[in-house]
C-alpha positions in Angstrom: 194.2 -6.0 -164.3 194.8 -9.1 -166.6 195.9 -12.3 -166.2 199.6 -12.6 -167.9 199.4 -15.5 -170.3 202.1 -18.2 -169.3 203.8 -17.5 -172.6 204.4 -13.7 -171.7 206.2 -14.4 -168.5 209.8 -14.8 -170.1 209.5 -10.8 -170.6 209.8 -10.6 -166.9 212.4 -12.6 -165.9 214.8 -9.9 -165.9 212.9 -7.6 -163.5 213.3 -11.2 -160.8 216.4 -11.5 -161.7 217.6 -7.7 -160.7 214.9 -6.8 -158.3 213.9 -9.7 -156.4 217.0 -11.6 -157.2 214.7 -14.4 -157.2 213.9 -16.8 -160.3 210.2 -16.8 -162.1 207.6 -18.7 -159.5 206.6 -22.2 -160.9 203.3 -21.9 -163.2 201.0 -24.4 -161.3 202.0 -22.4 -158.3 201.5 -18.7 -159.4 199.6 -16.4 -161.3 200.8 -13.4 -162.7 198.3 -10.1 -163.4 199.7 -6.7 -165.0 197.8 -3.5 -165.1 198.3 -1.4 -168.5 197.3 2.2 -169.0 197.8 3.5 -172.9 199.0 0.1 -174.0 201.7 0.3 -171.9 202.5 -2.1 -168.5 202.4 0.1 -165.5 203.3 -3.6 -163.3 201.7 -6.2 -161.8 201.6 -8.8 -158.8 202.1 -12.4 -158.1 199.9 -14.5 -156.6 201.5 -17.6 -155.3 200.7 -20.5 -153.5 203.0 -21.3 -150.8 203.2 -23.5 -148.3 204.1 -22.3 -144.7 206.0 -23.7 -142.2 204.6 -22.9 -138.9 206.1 -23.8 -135.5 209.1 -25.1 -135.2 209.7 -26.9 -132.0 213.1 -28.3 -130.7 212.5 -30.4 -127.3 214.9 -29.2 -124.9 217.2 -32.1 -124.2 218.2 -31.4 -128.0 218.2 -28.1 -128.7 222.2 -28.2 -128.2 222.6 -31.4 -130.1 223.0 -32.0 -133.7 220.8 -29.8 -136.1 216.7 -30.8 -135.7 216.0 -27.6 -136.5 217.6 -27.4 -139.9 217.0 -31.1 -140.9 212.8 -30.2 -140.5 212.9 -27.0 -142.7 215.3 -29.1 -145.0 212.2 -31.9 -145.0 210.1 -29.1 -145.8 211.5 -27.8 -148.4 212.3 -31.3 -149.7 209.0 -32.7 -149.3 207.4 -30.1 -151.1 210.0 -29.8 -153.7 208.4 -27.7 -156.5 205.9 -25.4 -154.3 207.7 -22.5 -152.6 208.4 -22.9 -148.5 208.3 -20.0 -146.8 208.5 -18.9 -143.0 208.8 -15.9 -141.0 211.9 -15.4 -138.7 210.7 -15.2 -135.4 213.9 -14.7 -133.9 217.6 -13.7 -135.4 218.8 -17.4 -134.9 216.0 -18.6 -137.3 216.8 -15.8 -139.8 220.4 -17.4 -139.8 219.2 -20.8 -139.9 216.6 -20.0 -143.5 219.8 -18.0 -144.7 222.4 -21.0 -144.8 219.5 -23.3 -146.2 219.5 -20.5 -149.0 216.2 -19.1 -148.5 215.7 -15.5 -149.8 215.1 -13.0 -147.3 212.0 -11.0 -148.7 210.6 -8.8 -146.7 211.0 -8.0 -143.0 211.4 -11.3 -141.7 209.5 -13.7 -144.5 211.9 -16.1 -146.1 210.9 -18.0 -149.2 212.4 -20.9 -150.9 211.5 -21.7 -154.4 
């Protein structure tokens, strides 16, 4: 395994694009190795920094009033504009919720916003 240079990444953007449907990861955030065998690039892996949003805690008297829940991930994703979000959907409402914010579904129930 090798560290991809920054300069090499272009040659993958179409692989997110189709597969992941997903955009390059930011470079101060990621790191991108390959493996080759014969000169040729068998794949590779990302390594990303993310930052997770835990817990996400409504008080009762508001949890049929207005939308706390989507205004906090929207801070989050705000506040850290430029390092991906991500969350795991803990229950169906939540996986709605991260879809209209337009977080990608990834795997499972991890969401991810770039």
């Amino acid at each position: 395994m090798i560290k991809l240079p920054y300069q090499h990444w272009h040659t993958l953007e179409e692989i997110f694009d189709k597969e992941f449907d997903s955009d390059l990861p930011e470079r101060e955030n990621a790191e991108i190795f390959v493996i080759n065998e014969a000169g040729k690039r068998k794949g590779f892996i990302l390594a990303e920094d993310i930052k997770m949003i835990g817990q996400i805690y409504v008080y009762p008297d508001f949890r049929n009033v207005g939308n706390t829940a989507r205004d906090m991930v929207k801070f989050m994703v705000e506040r850290y504009k430029g390092i991906p979000v991500g969350t795991l959907a803990s229950e169906p409402r939540f996986e709605s919720l991260y879809k209209r914010l337009g977080m990608q579904k990834i795997e499972g129930s991890l969401f991810r916003k770039n």
